[in-house]
C-alpha positions as CSV (number, residue, x, y, z in Angstrom):
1,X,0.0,0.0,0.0
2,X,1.0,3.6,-1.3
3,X,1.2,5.8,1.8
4,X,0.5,10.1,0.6
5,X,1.9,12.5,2.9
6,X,-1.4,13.1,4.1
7,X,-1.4,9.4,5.8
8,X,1.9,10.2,7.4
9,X,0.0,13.7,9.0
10,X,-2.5,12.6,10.2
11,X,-0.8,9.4,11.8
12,X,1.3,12.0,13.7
13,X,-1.5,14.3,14.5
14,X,-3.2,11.2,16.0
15,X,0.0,10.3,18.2
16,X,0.0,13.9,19.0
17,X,-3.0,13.8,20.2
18,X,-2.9,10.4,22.3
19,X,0.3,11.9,23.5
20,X,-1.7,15.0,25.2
21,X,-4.3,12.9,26.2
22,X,-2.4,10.9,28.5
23,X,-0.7,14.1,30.0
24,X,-4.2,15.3,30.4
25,X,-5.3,12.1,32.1
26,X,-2.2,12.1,34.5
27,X,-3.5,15.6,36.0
28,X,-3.6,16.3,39.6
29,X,-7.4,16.0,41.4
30,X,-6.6,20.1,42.3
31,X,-5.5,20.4,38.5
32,X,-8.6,19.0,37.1
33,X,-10.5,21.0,39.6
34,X,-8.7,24.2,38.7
35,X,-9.1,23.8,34.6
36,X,-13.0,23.3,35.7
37,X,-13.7,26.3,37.5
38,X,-11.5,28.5,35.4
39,X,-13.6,27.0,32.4
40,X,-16.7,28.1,33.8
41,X,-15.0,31.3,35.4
42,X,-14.2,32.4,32.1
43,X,-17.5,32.1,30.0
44,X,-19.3,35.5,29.7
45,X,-22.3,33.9,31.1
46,X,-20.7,34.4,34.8
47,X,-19.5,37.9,33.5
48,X,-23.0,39.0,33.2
49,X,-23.9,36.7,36.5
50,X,-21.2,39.1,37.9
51,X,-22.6,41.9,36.8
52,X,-25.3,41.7,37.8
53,X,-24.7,40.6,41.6
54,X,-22.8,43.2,42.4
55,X,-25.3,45.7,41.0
56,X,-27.9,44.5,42.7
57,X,-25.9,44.3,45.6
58,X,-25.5,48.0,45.4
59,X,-28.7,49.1,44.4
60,X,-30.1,46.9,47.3
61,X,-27.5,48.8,49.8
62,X,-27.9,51.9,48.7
63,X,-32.2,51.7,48.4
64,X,-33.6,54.1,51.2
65,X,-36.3,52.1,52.3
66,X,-34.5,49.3,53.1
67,X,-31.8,48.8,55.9
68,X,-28.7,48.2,53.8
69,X,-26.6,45.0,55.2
70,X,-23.5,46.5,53.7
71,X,-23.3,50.3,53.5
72,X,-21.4,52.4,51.5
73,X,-18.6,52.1,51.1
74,X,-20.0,48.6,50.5
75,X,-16.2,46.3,52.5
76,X,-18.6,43.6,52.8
77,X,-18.6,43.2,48.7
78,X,-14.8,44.6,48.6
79,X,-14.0,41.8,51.0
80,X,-15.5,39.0,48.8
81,X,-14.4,40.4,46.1
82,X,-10.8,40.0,47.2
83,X,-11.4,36.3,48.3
84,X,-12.8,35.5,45.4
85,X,-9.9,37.1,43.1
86,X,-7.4,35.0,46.0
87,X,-9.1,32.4,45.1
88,X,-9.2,32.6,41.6
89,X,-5.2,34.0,41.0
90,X,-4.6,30.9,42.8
91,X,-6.6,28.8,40.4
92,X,-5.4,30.1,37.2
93,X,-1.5,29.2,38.7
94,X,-2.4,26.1,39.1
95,X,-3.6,25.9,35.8
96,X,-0.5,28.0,34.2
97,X,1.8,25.5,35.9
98,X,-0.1,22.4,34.4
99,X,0.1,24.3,31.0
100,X,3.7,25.0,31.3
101,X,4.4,21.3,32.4
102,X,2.8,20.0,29.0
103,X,4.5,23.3,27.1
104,X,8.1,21.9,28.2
105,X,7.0,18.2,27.3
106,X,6.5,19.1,23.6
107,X,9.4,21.3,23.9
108,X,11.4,18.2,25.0
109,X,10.0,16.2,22.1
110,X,10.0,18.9,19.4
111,X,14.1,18.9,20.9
112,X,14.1,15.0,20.6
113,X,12.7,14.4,16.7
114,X,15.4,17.5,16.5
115,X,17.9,16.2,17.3
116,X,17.0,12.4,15.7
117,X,16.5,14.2,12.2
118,X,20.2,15.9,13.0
119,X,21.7,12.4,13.1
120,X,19.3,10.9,10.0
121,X,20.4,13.2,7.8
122,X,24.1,13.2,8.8
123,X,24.0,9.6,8.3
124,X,22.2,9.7,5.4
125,X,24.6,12.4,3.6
126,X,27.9,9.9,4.6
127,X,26.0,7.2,3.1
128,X,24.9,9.5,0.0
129,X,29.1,10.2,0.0
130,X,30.4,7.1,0.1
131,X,27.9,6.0,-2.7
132,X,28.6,8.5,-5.3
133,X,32.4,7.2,-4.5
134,X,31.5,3.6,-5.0
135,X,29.7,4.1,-8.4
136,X,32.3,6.6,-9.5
137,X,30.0,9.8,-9.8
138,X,31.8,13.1,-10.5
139,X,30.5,15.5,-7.9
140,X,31.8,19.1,-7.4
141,X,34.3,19.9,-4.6
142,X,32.3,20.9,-1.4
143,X,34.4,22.2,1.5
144,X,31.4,22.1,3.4
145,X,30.6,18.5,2.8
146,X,33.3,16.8,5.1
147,X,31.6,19.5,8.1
148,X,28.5,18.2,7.4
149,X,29.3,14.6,7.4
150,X,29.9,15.0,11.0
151,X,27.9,14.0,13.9
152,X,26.4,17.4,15.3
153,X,27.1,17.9,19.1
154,X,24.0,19.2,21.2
155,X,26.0,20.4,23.8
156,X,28.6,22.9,21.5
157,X,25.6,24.2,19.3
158,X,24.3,25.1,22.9
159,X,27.5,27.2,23.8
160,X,28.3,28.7,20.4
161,X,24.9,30.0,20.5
162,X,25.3,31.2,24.4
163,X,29.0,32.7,23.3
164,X,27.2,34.6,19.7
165,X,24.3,35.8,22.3
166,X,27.1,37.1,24.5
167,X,29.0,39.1,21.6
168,X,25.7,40.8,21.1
169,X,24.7,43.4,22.9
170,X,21.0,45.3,22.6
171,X,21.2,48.0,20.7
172,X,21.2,51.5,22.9
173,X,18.5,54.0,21.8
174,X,20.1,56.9,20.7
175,X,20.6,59.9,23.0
176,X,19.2,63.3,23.2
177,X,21.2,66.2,22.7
């Protein structure tokens, strides 16, 4: 059987996918709990639910035939308020931190396939060398081609990169007169 491109996609977008489904599965109890509230948090329905509380809530304080429960300057509603955004910062780190964990995961394989292409395709170009020799093809002198050929080290890409970032120094915005 012929496989197209489009076989090979969506064979990876499937083991993509089971991939993140299983980090979603391994979530915390408080992780689940936090993507669920902030899920609901977040709709505009509870906006205009919101809304509506706290004006009411005002309007209600601040009728004059009724004995307000919290009177201007309303702390009773500032001090939910602030629990409430506690309570919700709190939730939406939790939720950050579970986004980050699976952000560095496909980070770390993105890195991975990376690196295993690196050392697929410097194999393949020895091999691609040594068979052009073999059959006796004519190819054009490549100074470049015996660099390439060699295994590419992780580690020294990681410090020339670190040593080039340290040569460069942001640009200063120019000065006033």
């Amino acid at each position: 059987m012929v496989r197209s491109v489009a076989d090979f996609t969506e064979e990876n977008v499937r083991t993509i996918r089971r991939i993140e489904a299983e980090l979603h599965a391994q979530r915390s109890r408080m992780d689940r709990l936090a993507d669920r509230v902030l899920e609901a948090v977040g709709s505009s329905a509870l906006l205009w639910a919101h809304v509506l509380a706290v004006a009411g809530w005002v309007a209600y304080n601040l009728w004059p035939a009724v004995t307000p429960f919290d009177p201007f300057p309303f702390l009773l509603l500032t001090l939910t308020a602030s629990v409430e955004a506690i309570f919700l910062d709190i939730l939406i780190l939790i939720s950050q931190r579970h986004a980050a964990h699976i952000s560095e995961r496909r980070s770390q394989l993105a890195l991975q396939i990376n690196l295993l292409t690196e050392q697929e395709n410097t194999k393949m170009l020895a091999m691609l060398d040594q068979l052009t020799q073999a059959l006796g093809v004519p190819t054009p002198h490549d100074p470049g081609l015996h660099a390439l050929k060699q295994a590419t080290q992780a580690q020294t890409v990681a410090e020339q990169i670190a040593r080039v970032e340290g040569e460069q120094k942001p640009a200063q915005p120019p000065r006033k007169p």
